[in-house]
DSSP file (Angstrom, degrees, kcal/mol; ACC not computed):
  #  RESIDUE AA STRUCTURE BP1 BP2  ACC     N-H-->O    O-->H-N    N-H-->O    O-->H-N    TCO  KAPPA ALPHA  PHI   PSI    X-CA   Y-CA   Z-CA
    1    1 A X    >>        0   0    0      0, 0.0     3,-1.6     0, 0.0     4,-0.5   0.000 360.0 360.0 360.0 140.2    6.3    6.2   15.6
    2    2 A X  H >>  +     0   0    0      1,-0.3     3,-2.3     2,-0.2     4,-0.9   0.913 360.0  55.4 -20.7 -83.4    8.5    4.7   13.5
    3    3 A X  H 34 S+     0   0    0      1,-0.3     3,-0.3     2,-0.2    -1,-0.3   0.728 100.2  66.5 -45.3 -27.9    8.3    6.8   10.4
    4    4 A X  H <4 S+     0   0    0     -3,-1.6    -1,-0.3     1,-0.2    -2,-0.2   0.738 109.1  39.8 -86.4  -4.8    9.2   10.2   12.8
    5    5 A X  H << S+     0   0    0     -3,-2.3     2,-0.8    -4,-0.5    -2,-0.2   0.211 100.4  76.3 -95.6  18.1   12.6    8.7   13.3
    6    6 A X  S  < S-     0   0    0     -4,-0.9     5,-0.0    -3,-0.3     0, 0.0  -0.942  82.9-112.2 -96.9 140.6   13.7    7.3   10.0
    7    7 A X     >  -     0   0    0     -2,-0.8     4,-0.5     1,-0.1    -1,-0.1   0.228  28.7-110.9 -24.3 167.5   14.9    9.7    7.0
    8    8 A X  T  4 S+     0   0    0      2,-0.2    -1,-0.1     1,-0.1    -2,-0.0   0.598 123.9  57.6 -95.0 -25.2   12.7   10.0    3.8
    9    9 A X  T >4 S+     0   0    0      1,-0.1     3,-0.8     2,-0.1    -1,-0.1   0.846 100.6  52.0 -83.5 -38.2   15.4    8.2    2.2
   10   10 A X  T 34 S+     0   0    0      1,-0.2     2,-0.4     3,-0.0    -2,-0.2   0.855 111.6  47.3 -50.9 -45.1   15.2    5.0    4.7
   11   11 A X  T 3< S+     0   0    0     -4,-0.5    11,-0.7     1,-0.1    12,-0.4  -0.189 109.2  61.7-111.5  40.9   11.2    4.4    4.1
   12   12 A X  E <   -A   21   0A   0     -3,-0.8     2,-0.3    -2,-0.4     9,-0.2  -0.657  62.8-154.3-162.7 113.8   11.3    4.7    0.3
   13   13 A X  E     -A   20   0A   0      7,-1.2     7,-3.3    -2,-0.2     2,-0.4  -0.751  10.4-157.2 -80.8 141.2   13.1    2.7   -2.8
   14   14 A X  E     +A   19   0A   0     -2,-0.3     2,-0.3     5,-0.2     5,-0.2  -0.973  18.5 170.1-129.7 128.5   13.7    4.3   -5.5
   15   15 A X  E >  S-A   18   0A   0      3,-1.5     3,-3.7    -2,-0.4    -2,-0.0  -0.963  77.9 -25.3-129.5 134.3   14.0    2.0   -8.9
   16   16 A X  T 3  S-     0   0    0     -2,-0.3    -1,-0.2     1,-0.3     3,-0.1   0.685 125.7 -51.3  17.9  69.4   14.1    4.2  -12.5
   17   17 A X  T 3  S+     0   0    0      1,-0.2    -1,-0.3    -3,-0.1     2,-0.2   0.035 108.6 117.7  72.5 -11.7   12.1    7.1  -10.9
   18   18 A X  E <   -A   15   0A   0     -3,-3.7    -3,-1.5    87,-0.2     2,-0.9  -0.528  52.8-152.2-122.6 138.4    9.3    5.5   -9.4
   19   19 A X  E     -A   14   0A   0     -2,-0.2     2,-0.6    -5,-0.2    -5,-0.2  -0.908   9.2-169.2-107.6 134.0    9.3    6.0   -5.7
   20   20 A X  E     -A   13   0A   0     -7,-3.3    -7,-1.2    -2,-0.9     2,-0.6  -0.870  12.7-156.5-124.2 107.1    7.6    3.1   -3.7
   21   21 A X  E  >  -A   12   0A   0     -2,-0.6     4,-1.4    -9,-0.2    -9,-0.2  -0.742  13.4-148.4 -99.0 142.0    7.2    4.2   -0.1
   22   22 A X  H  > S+     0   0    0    -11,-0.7     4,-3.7    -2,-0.6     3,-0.3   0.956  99.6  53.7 -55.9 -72.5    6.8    1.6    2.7
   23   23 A X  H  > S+     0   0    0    -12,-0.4     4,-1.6     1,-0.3    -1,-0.3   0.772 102.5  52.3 -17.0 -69.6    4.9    3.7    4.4
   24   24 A X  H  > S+     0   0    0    -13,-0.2     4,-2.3     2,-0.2    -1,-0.3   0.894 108.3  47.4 -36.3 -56.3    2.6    4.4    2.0
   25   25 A X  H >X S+     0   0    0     -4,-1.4     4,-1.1    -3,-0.3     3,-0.9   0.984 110.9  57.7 -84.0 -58.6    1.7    0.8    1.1
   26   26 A X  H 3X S+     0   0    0     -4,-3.7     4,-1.9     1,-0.3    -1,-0.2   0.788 110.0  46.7 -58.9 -37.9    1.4    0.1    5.4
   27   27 A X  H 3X S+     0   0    0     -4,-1.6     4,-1.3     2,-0.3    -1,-0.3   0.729 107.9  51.2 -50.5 -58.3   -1.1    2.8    5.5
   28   28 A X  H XX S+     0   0    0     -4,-2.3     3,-1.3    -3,-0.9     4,-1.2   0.998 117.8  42.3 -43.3 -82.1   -3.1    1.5    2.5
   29   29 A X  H 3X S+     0   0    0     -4,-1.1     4,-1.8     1,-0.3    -2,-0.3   0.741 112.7  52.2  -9.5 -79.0   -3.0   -1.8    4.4
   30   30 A X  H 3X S+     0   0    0     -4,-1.9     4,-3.3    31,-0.4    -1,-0.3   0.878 110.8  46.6 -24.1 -64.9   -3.8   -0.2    7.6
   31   31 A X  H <X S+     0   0    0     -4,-1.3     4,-2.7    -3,-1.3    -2,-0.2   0.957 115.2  50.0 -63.3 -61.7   -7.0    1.8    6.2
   32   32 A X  H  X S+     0   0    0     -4,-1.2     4,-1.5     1,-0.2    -1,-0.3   0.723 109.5  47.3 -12.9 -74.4   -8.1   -1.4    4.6
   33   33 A X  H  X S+     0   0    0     -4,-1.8     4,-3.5     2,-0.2    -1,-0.2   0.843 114.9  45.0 -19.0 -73.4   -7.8   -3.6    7.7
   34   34 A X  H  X S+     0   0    0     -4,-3.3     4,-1.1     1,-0.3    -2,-0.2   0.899 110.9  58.0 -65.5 -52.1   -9.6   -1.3   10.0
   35   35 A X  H  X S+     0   0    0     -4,-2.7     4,-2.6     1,-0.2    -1,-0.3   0.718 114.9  32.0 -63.6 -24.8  -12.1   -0.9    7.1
   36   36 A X  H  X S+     0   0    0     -4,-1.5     4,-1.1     2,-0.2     5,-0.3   0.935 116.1  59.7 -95.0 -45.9  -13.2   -4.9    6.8
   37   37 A X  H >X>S+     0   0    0     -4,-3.5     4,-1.9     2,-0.2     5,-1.2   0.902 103.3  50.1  -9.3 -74.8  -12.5   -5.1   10.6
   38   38 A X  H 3<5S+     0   0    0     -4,-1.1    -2,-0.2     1,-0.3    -1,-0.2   0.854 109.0  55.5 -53.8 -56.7  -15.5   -2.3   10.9
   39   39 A X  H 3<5S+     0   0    0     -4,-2.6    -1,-0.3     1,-0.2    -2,-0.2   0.877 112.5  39.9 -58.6 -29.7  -18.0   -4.6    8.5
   40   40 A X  H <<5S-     0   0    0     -3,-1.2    -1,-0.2    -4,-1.1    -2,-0.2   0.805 105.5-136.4-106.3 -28.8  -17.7   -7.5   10.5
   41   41 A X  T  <5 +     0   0    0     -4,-1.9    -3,-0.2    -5,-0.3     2,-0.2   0.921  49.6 150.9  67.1  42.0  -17.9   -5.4   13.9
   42   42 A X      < -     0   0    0     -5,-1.2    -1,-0.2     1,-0.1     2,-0.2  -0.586  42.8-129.8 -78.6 152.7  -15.2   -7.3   15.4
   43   43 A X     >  -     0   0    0     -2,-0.2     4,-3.9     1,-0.1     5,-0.1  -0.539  27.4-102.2 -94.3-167.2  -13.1   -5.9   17.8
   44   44 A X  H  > S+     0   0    0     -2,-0.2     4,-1.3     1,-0.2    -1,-0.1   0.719 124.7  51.1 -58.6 -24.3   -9.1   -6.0   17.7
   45   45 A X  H  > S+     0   0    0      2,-0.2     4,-1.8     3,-0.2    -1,-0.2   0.699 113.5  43.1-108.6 -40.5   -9.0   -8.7   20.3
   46   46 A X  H  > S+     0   0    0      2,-0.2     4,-0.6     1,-0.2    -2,-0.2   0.991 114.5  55.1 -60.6 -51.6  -11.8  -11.1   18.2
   47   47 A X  H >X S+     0   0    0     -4,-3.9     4,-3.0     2,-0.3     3,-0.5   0.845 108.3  47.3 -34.7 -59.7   -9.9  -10.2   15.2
   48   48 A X  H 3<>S+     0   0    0     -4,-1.3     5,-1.5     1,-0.3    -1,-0.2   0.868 108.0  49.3 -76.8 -29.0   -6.6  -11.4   16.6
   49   49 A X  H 3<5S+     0   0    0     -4,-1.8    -1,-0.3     3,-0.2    -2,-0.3   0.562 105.5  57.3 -91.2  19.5   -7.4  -14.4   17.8
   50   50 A X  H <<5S+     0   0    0     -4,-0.6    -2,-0.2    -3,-0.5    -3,-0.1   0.809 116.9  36.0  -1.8 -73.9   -9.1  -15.4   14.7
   51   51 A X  T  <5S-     0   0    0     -4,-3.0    -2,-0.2     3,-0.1    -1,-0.1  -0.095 116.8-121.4 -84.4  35.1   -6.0  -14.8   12.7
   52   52 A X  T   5S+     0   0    0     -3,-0.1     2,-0.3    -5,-0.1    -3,-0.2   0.752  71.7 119.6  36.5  80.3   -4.0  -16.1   15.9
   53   53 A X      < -     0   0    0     -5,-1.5     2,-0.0     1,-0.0    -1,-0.0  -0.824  68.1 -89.2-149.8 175.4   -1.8  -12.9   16.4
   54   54 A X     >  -     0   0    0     -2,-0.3     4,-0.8     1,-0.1    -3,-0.1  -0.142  27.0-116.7 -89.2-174.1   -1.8  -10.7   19.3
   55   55 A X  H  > S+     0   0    0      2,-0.2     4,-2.3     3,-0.1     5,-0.2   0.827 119.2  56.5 -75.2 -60.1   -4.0   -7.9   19.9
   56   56 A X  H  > S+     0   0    0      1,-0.2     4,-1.6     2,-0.2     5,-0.3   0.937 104.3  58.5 -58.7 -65.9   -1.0   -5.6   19.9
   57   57 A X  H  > S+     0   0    0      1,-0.2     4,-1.8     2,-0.2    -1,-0.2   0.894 106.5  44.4  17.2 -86.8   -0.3   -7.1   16.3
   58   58 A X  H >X S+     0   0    0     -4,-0.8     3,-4.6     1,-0.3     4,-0.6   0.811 110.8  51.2 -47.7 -71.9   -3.6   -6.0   14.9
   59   59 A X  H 3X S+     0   0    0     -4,-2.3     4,-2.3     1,-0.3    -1,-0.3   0.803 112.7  55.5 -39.1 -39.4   -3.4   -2.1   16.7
   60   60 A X  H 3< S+     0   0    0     -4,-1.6    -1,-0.3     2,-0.2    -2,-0.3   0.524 112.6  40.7 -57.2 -14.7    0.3   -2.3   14.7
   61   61 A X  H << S+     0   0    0     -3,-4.6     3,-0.5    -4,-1.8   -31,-0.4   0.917 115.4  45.6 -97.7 -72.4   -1.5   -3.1   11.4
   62   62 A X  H  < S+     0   0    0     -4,-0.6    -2,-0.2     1,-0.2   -28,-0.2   0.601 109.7  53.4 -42.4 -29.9   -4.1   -1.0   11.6
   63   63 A X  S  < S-     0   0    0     -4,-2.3    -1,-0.2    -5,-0.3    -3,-0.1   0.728 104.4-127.0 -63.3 -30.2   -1.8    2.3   12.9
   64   64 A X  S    S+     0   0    0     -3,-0.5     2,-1.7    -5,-0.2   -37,-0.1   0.190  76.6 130.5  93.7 -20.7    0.4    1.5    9.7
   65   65 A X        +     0   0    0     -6,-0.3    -1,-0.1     1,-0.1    -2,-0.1  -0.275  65.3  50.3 -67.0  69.2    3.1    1.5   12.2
   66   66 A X  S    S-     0   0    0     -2,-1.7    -1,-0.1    -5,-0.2    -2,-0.1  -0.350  75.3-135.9-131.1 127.1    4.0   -1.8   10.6
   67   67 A X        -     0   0    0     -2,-0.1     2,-0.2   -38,-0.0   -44,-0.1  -0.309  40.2-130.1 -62.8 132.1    4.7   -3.2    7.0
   68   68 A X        -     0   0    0     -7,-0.1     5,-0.1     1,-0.1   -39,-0.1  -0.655  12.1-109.1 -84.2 170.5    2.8   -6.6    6.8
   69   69 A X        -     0   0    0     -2,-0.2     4,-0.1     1,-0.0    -1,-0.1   0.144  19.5-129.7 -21.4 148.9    4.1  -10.0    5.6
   70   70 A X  S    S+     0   0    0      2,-0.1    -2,-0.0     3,-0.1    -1,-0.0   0.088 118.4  53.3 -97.9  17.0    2.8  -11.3    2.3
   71   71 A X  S  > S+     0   0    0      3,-0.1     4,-5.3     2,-0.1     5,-0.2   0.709 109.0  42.2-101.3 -43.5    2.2  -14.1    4.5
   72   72 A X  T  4 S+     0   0    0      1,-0.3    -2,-0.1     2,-0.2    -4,-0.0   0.515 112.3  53.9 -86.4   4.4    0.4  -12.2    7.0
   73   73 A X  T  > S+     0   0    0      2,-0.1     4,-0.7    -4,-0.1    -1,-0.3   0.349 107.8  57.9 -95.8  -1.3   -1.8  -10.1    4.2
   74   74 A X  H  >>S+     0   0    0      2,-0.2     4,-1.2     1,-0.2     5,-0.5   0.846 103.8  46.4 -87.4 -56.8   -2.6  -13.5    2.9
   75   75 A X  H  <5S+     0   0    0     -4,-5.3    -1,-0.2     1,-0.2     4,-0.1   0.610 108.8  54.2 -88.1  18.9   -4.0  -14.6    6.0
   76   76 A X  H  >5S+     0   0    0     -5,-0.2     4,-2.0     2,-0.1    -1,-0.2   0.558 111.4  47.1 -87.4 -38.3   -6.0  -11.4    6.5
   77   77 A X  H  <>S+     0   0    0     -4,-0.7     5,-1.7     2,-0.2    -2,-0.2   0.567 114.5  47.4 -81.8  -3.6   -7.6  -12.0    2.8
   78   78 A X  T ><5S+     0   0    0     -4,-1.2     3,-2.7     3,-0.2     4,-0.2   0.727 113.8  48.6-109.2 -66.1   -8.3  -15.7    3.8
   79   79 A X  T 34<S+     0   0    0     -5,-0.5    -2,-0.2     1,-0.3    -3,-0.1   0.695 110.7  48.4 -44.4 -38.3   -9.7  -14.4    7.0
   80   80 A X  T 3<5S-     0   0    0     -4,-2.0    -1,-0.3     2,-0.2    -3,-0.1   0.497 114.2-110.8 -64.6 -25.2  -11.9  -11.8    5.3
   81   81 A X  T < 5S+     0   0    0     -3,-2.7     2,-0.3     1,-0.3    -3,-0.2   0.903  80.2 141.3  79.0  39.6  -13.3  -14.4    2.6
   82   82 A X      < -     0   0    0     -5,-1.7    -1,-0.3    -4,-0.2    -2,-0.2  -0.994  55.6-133.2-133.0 114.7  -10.9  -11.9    0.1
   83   83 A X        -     0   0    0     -2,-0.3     2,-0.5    -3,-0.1    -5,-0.0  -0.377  28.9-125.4 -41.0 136.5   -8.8  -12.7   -2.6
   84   84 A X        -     0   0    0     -2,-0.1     2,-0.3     2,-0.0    -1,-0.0  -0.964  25.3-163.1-133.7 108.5   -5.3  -11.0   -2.4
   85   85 A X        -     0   0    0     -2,-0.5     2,-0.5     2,-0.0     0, 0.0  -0.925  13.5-171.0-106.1 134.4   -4.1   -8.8   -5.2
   86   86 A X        +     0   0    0     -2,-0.3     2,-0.4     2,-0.0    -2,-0.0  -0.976  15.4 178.9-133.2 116.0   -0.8   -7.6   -6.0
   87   87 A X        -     0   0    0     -2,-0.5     2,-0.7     2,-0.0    -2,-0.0  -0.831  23.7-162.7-104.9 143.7   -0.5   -4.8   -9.1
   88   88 A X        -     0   0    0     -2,-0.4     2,-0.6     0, 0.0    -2,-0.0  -0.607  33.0-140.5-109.8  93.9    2.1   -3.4  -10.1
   89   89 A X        -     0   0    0     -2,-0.7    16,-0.1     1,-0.1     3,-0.1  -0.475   9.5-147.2 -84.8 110.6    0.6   -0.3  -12.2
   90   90 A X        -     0   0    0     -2,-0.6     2,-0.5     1,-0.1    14,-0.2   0.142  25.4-117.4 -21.3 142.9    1.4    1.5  -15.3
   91   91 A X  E     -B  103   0B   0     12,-2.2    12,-0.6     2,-0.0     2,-0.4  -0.824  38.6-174.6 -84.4 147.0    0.9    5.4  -16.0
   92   92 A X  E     +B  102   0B   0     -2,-0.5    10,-0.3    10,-0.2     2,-0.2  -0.932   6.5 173.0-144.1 147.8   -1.8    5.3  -18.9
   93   93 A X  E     -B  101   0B   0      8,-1.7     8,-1.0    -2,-0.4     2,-0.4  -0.634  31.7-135.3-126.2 161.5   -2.8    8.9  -20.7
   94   94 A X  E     -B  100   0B   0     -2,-0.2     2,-0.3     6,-0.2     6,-0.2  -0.961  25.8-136.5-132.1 140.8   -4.8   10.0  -23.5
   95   95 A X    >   -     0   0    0      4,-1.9     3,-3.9    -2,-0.4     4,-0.0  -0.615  37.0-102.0 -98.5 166.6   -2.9   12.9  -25.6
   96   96 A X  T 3  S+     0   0    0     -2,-0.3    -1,-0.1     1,-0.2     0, 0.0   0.813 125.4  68.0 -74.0 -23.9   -5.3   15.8  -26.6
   97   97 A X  T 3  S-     0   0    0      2,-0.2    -1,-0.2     0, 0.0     3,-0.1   0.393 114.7-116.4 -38.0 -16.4   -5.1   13.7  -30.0
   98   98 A X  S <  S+     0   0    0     -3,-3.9     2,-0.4     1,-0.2    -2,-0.2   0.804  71.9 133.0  69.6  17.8   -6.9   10.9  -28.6
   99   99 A X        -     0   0    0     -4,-0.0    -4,-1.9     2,-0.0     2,-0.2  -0.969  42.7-148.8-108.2 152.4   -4.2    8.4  -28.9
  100  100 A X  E     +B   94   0B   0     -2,-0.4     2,-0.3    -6,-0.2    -6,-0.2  -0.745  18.4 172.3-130.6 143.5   -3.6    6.2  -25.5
  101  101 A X  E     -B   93   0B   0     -8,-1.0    -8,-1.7    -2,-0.2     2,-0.1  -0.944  23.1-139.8-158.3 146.0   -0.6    4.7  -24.0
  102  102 A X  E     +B   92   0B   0     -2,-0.3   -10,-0.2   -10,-0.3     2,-0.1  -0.197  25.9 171.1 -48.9 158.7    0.9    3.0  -21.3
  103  103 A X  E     -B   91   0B   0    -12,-0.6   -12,-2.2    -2,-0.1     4,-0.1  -0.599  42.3 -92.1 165.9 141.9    4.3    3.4  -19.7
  104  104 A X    >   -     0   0    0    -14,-0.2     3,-0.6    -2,-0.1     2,-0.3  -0.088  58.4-112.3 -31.6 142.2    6.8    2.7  -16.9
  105  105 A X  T 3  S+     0   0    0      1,-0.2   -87,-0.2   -16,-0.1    -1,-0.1  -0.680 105.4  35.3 -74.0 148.9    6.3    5.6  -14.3
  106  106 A X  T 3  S+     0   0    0     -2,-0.3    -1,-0.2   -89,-0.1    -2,-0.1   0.588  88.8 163.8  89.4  10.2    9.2    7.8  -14.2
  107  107 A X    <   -     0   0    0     -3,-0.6     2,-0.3    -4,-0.1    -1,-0.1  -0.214  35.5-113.0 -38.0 157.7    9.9    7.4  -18.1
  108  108 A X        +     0   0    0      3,-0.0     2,-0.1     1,-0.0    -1,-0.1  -0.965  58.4 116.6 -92.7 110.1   12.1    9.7  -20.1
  109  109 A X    >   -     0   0    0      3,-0.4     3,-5.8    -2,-0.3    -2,-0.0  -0.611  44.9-152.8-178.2 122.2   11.0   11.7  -22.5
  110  110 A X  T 3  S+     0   0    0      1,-0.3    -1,-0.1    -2,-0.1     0, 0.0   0.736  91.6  65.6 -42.7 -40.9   10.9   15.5  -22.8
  111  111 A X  T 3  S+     0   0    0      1,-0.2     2,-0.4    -3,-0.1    -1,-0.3   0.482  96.2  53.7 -71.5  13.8    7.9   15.6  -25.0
  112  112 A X    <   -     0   0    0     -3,-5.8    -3,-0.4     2,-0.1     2,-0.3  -0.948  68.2-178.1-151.9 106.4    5.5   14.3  -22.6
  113  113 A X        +     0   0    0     -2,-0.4     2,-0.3     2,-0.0    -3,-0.0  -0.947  17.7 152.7 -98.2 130.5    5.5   16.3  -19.3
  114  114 A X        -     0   0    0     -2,-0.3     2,-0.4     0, 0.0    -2,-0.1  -0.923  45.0-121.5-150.1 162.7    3.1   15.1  -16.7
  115  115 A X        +     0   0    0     -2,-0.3    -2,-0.0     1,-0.1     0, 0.0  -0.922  21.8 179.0 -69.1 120.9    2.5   14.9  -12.5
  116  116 A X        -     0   0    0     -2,-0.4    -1,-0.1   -25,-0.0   -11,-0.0   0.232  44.3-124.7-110.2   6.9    2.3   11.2  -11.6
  117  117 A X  S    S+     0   0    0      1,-0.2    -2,-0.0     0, 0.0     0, 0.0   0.472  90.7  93.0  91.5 -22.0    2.0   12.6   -8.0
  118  118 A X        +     0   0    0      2,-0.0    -1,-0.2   -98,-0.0     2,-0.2   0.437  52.1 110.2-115.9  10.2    4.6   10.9   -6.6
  119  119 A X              0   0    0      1,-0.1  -101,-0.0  -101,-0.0    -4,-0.0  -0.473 360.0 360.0 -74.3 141.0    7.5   13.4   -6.9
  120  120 A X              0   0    0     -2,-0.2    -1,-0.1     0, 0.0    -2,-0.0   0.782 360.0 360.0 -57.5 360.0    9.0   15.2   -3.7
């Protein structure tokens, strides 16, 4: 697999703290895939020719060993009868005060320590 010969540093940008791994997001994808796959009770082979891709294609999607396309998650979400969302997400908190905020992940500031989970 892919991911056991790349570095941790290859499969992950890192922009003002915030780590976005490749990986991650094919995985998500992946689980997804298999999971709408599963309602329909298609196999991989119906599946791919539907969306006109190979067989191998679809096992590659579902394994996570490959990042998809926004072309090719579009025609999985067209294929599904699925709308295709892309967030880009905020930390939001409540302070023991009750007051709520938003912020960039990977902020600075020393008075507000938190886990966002996504530190090595």
């Amino acid at each position: 697999m892919l991911s056991e010969v790349m570095k941790p540093s290859d499969r992950q940008t890192r922009h003002h703290g915030v780590s976005n791994d490749s990986f991650a997001l094919a995985a998500e994808c992946a689980r997804r895939l298999a999971e709408l796959r599963a309602d329909t009770g298609e196999t991989q082979k119906q599946l791919a020719l539907r969306l006109r891709m190979t067989e191998s294609m679809i096992s590659r999607l579902e394994r996570g060993d490959h990042v998809p396309s926004l072309h090719t998650l579009c025609r999985i979400a067209t294929a599904f009868g699925r709308r295709l969302e892309i967030v880009f997400h905020e930390h939001e908190h409540t302070h023991a005060d009750g007051t709520r905020h938003t912020h960039a992940h990977g902020h600075d500031d020393g008075d507000h320590q938190h886990d966002h989970g996504d530190e090595a």
